[in-house]
Backbone as CSV, one residue per row, in Angstrom:
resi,resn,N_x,N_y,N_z,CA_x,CA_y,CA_z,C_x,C_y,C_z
1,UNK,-59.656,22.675,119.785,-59.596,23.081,121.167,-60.753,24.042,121.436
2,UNK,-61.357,23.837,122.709,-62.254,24.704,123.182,-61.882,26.002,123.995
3,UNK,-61.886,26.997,123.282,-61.764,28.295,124.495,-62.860,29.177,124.246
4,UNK,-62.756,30.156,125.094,-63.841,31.287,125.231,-63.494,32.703,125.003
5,UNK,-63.863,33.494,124.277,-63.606,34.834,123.713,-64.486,36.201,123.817
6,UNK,-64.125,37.071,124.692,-65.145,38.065,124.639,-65.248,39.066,123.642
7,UNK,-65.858,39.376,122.542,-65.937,40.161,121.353,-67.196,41.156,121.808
8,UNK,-66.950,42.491,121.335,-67.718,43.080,121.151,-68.997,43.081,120.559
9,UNK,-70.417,43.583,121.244,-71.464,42.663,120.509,-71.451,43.489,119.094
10,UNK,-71.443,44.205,118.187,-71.251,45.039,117.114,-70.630,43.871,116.181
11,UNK,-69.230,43.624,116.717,-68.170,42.708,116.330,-68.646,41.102,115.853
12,UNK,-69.167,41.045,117.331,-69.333,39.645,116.892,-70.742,39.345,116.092
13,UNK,-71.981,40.414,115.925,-72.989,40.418,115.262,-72.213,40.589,113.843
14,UNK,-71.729,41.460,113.275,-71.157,41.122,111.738,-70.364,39.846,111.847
15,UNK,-69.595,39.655,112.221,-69.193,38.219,111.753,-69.634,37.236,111.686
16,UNK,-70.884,37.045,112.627,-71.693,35.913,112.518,-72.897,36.488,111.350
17,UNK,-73.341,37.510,110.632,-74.431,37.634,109.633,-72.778,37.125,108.275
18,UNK,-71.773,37.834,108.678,-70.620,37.416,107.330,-70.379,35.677,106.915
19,UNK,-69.981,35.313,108.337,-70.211,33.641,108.327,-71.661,33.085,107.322
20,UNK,-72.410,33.674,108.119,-73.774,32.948,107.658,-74.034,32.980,105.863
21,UNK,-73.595,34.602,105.830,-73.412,34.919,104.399,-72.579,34.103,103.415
22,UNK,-71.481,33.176,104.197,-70.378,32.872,103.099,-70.878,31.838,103.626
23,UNK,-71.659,31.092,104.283,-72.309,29.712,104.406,-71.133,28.632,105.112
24,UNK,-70.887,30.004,106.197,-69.458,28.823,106.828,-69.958,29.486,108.417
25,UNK,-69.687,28.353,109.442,-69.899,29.116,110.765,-68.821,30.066,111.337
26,UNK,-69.396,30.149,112.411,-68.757,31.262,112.909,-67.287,31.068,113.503
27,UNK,-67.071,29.929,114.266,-65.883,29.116,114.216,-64.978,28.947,113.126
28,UNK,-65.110,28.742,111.448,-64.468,28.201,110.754,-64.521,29.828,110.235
29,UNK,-64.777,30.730,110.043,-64.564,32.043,110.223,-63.579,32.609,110.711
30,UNK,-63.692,32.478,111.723,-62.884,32.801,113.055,-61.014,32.485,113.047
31,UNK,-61.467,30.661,112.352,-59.817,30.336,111.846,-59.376,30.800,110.857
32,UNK,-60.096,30.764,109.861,-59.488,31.560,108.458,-59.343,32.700,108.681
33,UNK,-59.854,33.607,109.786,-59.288,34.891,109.639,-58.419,35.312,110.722
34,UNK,-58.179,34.169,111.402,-56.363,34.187,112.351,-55.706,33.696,111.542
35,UNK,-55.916,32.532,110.877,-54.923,32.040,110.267,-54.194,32.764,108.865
36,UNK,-55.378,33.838,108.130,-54.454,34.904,107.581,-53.817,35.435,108.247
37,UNK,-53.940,35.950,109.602,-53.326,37.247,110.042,-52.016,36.456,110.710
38,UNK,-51.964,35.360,111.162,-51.027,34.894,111.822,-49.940,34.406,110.572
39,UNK,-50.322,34.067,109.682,-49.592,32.961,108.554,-49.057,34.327,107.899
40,UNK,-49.583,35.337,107.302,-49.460,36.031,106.574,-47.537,36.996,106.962
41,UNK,-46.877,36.749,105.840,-45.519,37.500,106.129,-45.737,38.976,106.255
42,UNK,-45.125,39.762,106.909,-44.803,41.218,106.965,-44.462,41.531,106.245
43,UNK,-45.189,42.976,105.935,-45.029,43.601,104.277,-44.089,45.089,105.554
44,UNK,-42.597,44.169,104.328,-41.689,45.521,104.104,-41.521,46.548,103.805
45,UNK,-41.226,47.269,104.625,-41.332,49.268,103.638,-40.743,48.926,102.273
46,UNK,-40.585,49.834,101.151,-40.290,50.076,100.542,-38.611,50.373,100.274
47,UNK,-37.802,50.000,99.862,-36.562,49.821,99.904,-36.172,51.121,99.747
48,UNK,-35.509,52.018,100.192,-34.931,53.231,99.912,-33.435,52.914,98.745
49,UNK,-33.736,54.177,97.688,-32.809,54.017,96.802,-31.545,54.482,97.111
50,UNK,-30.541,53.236,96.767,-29.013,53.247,97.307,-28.250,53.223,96.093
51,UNK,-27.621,54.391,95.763,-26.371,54.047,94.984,-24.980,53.704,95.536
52,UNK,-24.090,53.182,94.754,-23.668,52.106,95.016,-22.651,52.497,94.225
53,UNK,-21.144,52.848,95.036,-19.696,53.065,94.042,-19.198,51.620,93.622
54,UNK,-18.928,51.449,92.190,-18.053,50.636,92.162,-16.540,51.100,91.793
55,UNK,-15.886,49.529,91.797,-14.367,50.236,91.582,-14.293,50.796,90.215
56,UNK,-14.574,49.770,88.723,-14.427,50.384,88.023,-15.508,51.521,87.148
57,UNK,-16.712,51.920,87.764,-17.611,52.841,88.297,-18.780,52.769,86.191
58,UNK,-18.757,51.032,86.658,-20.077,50.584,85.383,-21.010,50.116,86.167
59,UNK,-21.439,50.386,87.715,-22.581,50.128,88.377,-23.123,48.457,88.492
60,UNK,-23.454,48.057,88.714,-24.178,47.106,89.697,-24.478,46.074,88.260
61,UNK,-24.384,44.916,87.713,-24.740,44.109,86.757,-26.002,43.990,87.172
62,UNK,-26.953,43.445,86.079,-28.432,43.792,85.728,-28.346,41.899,86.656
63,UNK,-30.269,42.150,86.928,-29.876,41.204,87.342,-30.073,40.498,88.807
64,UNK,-28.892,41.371,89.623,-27.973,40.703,90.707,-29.232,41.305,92.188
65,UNK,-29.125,40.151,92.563,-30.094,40.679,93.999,-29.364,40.651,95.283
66,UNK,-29.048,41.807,95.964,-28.538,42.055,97.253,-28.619,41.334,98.253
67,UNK,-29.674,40.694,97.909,-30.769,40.131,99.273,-31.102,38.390,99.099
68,UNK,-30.043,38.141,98.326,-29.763,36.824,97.582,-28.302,36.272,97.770
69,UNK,-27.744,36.215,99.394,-27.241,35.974,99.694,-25.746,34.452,98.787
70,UNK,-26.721,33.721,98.134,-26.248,32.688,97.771,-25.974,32.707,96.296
71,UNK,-26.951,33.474,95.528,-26.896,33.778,94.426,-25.492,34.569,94.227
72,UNK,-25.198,35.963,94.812,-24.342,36.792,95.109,-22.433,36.379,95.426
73,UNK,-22.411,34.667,95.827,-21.328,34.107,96.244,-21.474,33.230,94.995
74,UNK,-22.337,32.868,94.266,-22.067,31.851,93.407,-21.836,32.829,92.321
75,UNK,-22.327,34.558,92.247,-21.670,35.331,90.617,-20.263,35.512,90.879
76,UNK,-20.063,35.807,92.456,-18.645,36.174,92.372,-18.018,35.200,92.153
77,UNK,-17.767,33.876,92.233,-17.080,32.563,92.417,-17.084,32.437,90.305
78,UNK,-18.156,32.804,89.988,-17.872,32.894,88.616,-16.947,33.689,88.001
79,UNK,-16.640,34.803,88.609,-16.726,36.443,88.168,-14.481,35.944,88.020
């Protein structure tokens, strides 16, 4: 598709000497570096540390992921 983009001339002068440099135009540039930013998943904070009572208070089996919804129904179904 054809559209039109106004970039800063600063902006768009490095990317077109970077293109030229990596021997790709300025267009195919342009996609690879939306298509990281668009494709690319969101980086999660850092999980804050949660302890965790159990009943008979031997803590959490090694292992087991919270965030593993399916995994988590198939230990208990064992358990």
């Amino acid at each position: 598709m054809r559209t039109t983009i106004q970039l800063d001339d600063n902006l768009h002068e490095m990317a077109r000497r970077y293109a030229q440099a990596s021997g790709k135009t300025l267009t195919a540039l342009l996609e690879e570096v939306l298509r990281e930013k668009l494709l690319a998943r969101p980086k999660r904070p850092p999980a804050e540390q949660v302890k965790l009572k159990t009943v008979n208070g031997r803590g959490m089996l090694r292992g087991v992921d919270l965030d593993d919804n399916a995994a988590l129904l198939d230990l208990m179904e064992t358990r």
